[in-house]
N, C-alpha and C positions, 0 to 999 in steps of 0.2 A: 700753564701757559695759555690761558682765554686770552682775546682777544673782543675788546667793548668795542661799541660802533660808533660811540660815543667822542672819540680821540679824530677818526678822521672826518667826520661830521665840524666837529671844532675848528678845525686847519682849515677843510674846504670852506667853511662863512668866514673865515679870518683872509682870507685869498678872495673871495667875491667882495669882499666890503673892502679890500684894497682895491681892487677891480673896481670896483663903483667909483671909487672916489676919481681913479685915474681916469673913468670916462667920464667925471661929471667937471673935473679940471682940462682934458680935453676940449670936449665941448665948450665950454667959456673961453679957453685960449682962442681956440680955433673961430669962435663964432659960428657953430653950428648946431646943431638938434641934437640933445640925449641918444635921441635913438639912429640916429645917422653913425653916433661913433659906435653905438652898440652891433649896428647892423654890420661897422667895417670890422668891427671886434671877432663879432662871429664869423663873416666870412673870412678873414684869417686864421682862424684858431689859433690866435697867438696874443698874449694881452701885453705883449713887449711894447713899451710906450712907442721908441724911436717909428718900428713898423707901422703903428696905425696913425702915427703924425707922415709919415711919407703916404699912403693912402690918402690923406686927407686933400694934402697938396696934389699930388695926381688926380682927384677928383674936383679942386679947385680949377686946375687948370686946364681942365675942359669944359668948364662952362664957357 
């Protein structure tokens, strides 16, 4: 019963390269910077689309 490190290495780039894509479709929806959805990505810790589309609008609506 080994265990390769190989299998969760696989899932976590299959989970960031969905990751990526959902902030790089964010970004274009929203009309904002890569790294503006990245930076609200991180301070959430959460890559739940709904949550970092309402961050987006809360920080629209204070400019």
């Amino acid at each position: 019963m080994s265990h390769t490190k190989d299998k969760p290495e696989a899932v976590g780039t299959v989970n960031s390269e969905a990751l990526e894509e959902t902030i790089a479709y964010l970004a274009k929806r929203h009309r904002v910077s890569v790294a503006i959805v990245r930076e609200i990505t991180r301070k959430l810790g959460s890559p739940e689309r709904s949550a970092i589309e309402r961050e987006i609008q809360r920080g629209k609506s204070r400019r």
